[in-house]
C-alpha positions as a printed NumPy array, in Angstrom:
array([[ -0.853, -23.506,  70.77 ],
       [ -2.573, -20.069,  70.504],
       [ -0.483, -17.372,  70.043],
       [ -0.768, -13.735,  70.119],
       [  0.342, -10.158,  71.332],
       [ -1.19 ,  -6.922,  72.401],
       [ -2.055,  -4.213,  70.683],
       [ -1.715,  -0.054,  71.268],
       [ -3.964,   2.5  ,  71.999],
       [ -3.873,   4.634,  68.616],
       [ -3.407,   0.906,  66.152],
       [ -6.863,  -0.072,  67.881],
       [ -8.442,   3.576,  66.299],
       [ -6.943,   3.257,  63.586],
       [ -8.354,  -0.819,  62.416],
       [-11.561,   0.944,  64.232],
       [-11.785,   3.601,  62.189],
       [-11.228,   1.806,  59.064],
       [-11.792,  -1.789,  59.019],
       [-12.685,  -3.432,  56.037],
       [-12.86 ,  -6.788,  57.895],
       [-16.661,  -6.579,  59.004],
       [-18.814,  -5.319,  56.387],
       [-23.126,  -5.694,  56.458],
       [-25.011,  -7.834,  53.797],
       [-28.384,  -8.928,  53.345],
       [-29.035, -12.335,  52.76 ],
       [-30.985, -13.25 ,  49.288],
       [-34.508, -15.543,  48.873],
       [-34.396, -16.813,  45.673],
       [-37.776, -16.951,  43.576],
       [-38.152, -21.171,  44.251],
       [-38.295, -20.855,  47.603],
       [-41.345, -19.707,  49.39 ],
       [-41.479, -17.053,  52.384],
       [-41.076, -18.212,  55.394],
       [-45.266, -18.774,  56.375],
       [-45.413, -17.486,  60.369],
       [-48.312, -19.256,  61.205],
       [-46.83 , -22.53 ,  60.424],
       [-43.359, -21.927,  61.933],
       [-44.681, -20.034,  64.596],
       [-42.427, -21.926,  66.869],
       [-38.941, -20.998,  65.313],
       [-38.153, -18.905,  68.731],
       [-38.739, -15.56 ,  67.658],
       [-36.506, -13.484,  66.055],
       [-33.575, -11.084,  66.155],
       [-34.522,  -7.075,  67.898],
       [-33.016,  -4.502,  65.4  ],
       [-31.291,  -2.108,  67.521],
       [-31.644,  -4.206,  70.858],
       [-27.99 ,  -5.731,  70.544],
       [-25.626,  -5.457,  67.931],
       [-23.563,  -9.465,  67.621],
       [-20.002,  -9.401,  66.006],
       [-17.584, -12.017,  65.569],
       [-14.449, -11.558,  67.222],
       [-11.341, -13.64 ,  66.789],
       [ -9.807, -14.483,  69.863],
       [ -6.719, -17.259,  69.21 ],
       [ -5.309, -19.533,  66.6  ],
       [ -4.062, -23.012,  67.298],
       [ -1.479, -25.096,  64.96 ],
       [ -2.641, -27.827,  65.355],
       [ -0.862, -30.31 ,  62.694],
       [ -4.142, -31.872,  61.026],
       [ -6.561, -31.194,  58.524],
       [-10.375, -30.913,  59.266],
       [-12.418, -31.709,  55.938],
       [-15.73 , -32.993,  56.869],
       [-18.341, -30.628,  58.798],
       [-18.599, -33.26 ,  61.707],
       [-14.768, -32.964,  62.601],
       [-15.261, -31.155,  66.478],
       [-17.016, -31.482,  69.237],
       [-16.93 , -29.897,  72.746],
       [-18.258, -30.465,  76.015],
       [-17.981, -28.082,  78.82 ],
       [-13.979, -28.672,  79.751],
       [-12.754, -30.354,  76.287],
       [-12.509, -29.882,  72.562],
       [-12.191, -32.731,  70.503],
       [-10.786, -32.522,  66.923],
       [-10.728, -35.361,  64.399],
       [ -7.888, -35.218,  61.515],
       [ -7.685, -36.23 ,  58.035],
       [ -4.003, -37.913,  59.331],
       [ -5.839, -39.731,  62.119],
       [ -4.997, -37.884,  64.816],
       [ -7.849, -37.152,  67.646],
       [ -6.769, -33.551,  68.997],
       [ -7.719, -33.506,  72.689],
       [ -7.747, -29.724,  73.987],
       [ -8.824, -27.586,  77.406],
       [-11.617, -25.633,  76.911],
       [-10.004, -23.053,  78.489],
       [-10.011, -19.199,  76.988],
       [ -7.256, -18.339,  79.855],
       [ -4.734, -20.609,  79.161],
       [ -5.278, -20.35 ,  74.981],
       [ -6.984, -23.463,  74.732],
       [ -4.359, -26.166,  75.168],
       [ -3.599, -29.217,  73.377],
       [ -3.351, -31.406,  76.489],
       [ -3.936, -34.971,  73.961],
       [ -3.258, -36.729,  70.883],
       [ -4.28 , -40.09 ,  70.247],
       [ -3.362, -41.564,  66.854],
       [ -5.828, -43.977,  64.93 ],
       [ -4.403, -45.544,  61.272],
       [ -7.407, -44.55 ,  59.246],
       [ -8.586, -40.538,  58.287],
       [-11.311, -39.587,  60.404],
       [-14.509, -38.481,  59.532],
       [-16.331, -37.266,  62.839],
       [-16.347, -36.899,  66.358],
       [-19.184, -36.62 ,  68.658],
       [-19.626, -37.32 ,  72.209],
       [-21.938, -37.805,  75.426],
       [-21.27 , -37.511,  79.403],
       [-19.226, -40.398,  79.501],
       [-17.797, -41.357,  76.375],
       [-16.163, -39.44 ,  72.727],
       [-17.463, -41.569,  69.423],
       [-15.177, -41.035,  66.286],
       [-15.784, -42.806,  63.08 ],
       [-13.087, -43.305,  60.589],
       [-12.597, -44.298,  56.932],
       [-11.388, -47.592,  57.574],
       [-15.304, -48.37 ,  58.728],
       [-14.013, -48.452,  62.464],
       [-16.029, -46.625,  64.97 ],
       [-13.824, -46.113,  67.802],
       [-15.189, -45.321,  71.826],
       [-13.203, -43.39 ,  74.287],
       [-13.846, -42.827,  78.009],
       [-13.948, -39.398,  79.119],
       [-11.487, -39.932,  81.789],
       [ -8.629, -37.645,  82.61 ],
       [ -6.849, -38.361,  80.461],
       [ -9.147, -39.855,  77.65 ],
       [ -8.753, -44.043,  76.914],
       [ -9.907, -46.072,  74.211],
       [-12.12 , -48.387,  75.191],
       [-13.39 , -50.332,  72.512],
       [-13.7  , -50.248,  68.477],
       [-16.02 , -51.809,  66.193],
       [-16.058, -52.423,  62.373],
       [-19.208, -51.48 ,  60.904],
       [-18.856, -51.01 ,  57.017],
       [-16.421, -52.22 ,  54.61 ],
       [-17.066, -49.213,  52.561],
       [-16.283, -46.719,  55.542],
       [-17.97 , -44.666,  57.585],
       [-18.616, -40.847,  57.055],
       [-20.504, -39.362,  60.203],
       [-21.72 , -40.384,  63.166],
       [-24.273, -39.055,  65.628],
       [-26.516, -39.541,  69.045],
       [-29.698, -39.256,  69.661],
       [-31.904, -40.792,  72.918],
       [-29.099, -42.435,  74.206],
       [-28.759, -44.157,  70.897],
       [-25.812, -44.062,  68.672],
       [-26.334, -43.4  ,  64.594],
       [-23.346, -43.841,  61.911],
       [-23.551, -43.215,  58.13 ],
       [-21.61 , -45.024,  55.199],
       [-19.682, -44.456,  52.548],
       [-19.761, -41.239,  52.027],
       [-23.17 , -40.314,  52.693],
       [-23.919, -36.732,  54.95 ],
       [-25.957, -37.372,  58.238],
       [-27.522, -34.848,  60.311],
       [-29.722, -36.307,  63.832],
       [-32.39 , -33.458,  65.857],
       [-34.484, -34.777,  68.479],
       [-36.996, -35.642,  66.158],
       [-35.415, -36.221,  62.75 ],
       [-32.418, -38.245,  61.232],
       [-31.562, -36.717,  57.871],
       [-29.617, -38.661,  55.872],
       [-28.049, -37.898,  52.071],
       [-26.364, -40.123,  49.908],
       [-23.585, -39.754,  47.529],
       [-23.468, -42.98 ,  46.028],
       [-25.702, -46.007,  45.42 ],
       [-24.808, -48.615,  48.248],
       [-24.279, -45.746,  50.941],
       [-27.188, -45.723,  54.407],
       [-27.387, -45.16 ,  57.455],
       [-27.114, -47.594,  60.77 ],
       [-28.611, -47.838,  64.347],
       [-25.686, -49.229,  66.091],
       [-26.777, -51.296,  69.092],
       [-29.406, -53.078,  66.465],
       [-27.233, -52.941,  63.743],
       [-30.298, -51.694,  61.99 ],
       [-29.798, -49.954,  58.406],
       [-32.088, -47.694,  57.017],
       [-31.431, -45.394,  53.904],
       [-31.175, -48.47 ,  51.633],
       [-33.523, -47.277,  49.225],
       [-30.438, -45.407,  48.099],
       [-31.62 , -42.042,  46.426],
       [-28.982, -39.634,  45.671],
       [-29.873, -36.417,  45.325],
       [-31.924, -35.653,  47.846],
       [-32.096, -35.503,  51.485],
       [-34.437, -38.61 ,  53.651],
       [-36.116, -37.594,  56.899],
       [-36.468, -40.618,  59.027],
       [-37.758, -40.914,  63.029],
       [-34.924, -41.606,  65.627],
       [-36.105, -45.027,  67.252],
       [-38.119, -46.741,  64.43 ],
       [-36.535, -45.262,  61.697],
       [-39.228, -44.774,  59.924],
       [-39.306, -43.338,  56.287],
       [-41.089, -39.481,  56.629],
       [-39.956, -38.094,  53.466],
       [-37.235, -36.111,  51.919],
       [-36.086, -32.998,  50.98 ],
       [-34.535, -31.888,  47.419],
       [-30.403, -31.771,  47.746],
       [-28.709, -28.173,  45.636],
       [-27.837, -29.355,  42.733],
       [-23.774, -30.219,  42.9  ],
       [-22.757, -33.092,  44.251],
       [-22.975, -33.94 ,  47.846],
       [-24.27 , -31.725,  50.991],
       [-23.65 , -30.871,  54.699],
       [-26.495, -31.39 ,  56.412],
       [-26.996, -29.316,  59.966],
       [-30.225, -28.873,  61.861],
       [-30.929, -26.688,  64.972],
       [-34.264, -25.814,  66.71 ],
       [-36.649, -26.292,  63.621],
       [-34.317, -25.509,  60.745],
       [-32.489, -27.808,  58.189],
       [-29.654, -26.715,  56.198],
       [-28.209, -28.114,  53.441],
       [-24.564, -26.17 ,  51.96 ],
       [-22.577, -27.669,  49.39 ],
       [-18.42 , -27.935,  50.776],
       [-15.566, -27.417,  48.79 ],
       [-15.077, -25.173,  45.585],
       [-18.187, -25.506,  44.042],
       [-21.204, -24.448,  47.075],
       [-23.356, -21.389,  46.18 ],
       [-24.806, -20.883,  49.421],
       [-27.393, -22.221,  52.308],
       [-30.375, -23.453,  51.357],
       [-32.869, -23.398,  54.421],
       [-35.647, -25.267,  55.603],
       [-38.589, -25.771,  58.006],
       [-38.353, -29.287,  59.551],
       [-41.554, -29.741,  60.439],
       [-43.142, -28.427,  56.832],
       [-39.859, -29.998,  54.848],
       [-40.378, -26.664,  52.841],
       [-37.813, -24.2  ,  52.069],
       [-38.062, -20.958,  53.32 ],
       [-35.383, -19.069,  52.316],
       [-31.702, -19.097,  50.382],
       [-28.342, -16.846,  51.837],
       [-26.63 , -16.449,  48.2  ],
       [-23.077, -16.74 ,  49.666],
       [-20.801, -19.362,  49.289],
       [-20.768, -21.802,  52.464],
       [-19.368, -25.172,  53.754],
       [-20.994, -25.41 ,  56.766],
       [-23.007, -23.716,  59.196],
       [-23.843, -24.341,  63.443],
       [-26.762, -22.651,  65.028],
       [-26.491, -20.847,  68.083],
       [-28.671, -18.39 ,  70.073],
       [-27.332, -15.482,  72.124],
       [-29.51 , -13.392,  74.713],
       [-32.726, -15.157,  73.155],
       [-31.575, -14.373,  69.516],
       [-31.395, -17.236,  67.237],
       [-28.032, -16.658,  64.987],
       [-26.307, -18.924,  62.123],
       [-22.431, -19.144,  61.544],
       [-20.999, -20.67 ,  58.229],
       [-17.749, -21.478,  57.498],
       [-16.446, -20.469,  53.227],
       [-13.679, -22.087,  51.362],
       [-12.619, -18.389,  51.109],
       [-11.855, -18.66 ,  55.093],
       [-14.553, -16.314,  56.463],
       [-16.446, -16.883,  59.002],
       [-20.038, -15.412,  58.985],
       [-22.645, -14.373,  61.467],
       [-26.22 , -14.503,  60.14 ],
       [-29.122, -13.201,  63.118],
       [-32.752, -13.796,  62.226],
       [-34.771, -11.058,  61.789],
       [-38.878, -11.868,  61.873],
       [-39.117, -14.041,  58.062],
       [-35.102, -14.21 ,  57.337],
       [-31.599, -14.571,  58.   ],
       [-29.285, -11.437,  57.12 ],
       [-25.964, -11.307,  57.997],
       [-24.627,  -8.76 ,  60.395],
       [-20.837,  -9.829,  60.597],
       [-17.867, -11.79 ,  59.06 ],
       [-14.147, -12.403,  60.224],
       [-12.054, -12.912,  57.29 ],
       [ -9.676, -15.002,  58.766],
       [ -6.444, -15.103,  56.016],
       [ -6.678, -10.899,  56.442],
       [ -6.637, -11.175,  60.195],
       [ -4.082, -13.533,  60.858],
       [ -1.705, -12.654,  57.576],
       [ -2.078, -16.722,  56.17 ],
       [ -3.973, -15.254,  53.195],
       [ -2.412, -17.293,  49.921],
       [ -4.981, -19.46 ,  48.377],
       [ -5.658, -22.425,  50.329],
       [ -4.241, -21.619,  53.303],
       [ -7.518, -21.743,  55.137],
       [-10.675, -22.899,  54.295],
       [-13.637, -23.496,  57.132],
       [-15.141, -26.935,  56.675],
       [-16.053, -27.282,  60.418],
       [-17.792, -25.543,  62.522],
       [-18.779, -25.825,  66.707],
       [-20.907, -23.871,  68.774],
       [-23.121, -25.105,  71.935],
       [-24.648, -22.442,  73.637],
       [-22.485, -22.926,  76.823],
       [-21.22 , -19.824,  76.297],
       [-20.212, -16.968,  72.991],
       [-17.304, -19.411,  71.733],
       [-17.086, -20.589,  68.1  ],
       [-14.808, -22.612,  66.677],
       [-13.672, -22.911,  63.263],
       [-11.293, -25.923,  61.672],
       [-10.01 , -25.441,  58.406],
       [ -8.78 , -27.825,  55.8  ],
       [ -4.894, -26.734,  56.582],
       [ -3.312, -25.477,  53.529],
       [ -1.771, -27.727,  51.448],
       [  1.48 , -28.848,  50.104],
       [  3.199, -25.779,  49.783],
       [  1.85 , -24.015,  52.277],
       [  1.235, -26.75 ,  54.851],
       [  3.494, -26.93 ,  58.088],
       [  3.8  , -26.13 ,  61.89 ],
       [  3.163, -22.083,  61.551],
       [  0.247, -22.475,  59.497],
       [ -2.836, -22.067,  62.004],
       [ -5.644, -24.906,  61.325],
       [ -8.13 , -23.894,  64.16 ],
       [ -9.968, -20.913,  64.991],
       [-11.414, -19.317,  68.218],
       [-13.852, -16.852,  68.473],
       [-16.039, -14.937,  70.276],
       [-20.077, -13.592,  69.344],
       [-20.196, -10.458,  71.868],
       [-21.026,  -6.961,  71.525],
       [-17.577,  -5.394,  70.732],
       [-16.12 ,  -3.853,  68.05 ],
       [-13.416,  -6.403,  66.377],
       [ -9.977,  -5.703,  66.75 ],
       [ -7.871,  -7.097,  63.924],
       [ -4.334,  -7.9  ,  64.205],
       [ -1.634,  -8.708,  61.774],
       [  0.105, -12.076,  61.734],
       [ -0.195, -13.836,  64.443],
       [ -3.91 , -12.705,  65.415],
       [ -5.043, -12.065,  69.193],
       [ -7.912, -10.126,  69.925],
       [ -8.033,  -8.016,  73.324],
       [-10.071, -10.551,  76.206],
       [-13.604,  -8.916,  76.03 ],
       [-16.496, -10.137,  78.483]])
């Protein structure tokens, strides 16, 4: 459960007068990748207003929740619930509710690690290692309904998109806009499937790069070059594609236009995984580090710079190595909430005080950082 306390009058001057917690940086475009060309992405919805508005992360709650999130795919919200899928199996069912702290209200148990939850207005989708896809009804409170084994080999992600339901195998990444499936493969053998047709596509298996296909026909459109090390999160939003790298060895977020396939530009700061999000008409990035930080990137005319980051470990006091590391990220434009899931420690550090998600807030305030626990003051 979230947990916090309040904090005084001359403590809140005092982190406000000196807090090292949210610092300014500039985001880097390295020499391979072109400018961003306006009068081909003319329709990236505009950009960020210097001055105008001023968007800062602010944590809000914790909750110890006893799982670990590892892929980039592991939440998913709708307007009343947040949906969590666990390394241990465990589907974390909580209130979307800022009031109460965000309750755990559900736990169902599957036998197999899960790999990613999505959902639409009737039903929650999680896919699992075992290859299982499982369905739940959004009832009150939530029911399987039905599971189906669709890879011996596992599955890794799965998505919608018209109505139609997407999973990847193996351990391939898989990222699905309204006009674009994105699919990138670790290993020989791993694709992609259209689940009511039991349609595969991907099976020209090429590793080390990313293939565009059409929702619907799944037709071949090209592909996209992966970052060099090993295997990539893929996340799209309006007419961007991003690629990071999770785990130790990511160097940062490599950009692109989706409707050139060019890059445009490359934030030199480690990431695992990133959400889009806009805020009073400003389109904004947030990616999750293995270093626990969660950034806020706005984009200004040709670029993304960033313009705030919570360092989690300092502002909740969990700040040995390990103890959290952002490999999922959720944000839906309902409202200013992200959340953040972390990997949850591990063996020495692991256990019931040791926070694994992360609530926050994109808003106009100055943070307010507290020690262990952290709870920031309720700002509108």
């Amino acid at each position: 459960m979230t947990k916090g306390f309040g904090i005084s009058a001359a403590m809140f001057l005092l982190l406000l007068c000196a807090n090292p917690l949210v610092r300014q940086y500039k985001a880097s475009t390295l020499s391979w990748l072109p400018q961003l060309d306006p009068a081909g992405t003319s329709n990236l919805h505009g950009s960020f207003v210097t001055g105008s508005w001023s968007p800062q992360l602010n944590l809000i709650g914790t909750s110890n929740l006893q799982g670990s999130f590892l892929t980039g795919q592991s939440i998913y919200a709708d307007n009343e619930r947040i949906f969590a899928a666990s390394y241990q199996g465990d589907l974390f069912i909580l209130e979307r509710n800022r009031e109460e702290g965000f309750p755990l209200i559900q736990t169902i148990h599957l036998p197999s690690p899960l790999t990613a939850v999505t959902g639409d207005g009737n039903n929650v989708y999680v896919s699992s290692r075992d290859g299982n896809l499982y369905v739940f009804s959004k009832t009150w409170p939530v029911q399987a309904v039905r599971s189906m084994s669709l890879s011996q080999e596992g599955l890794a992600s799965v998505a919608l998109a018209d109505n139609k339901l997407y999973v990847a195998t193996g351990q391939a990444s898989m990222a699905i806009s309204n006009d674009h499936i994105y699919l990138s493969e670790l290993n020989r053998g791993d694709f992609g499937l259209e689940v009511s047709t039991m349609k595969p596509y991907g099976t020209q298996s090429s590793t080390g790069v990313t293939l565009v296909f059409s929702p619907g026909t799944l037709q071949f459109s090209g592909s996209i070059p992966n970052p060099p090390v090993g295997q990539v999160n893929i996340n799209t939003w309006l007419n961007f594609i991003y690629l990071t790298v999770p785990g130790c060895c990511g160097s940062g977020i490599t950009v692109y236009d989706a409707n050139t396939m060019k890059g445009i530009q490359f934030i030199d700061r480690p990431t695992n995984t990133v959400v889009g999000i806009a805020r009073r008409g400003n389109p904004l990035l947030v990616g999750g580090s293995e270093s626990g930080a969660v950034d806020l990137y706005a984009f200004e005319g040709t670029a993304y710079n960033l313009v705030s980051t919570a360092a989690l470990p300092a502002l909740t006091g969990f700040n040995d190595p390990e103890d959290i590391e952002i490999r999922a990220l959720w944000a839906d434009g309902l409202d200013n909430l992200v959340i953040a899931a972390s990997s949850w420690g591990n063996d020495r550090s692991r256990g019931p005080n040791l926070p694994s998600m992360f609530f926050l807030e994109i808003n106009n305030n100055t943070m307010q950082c507290m020690h262990q626990p952290c709870r920031i003051a309720k700002v509108n």
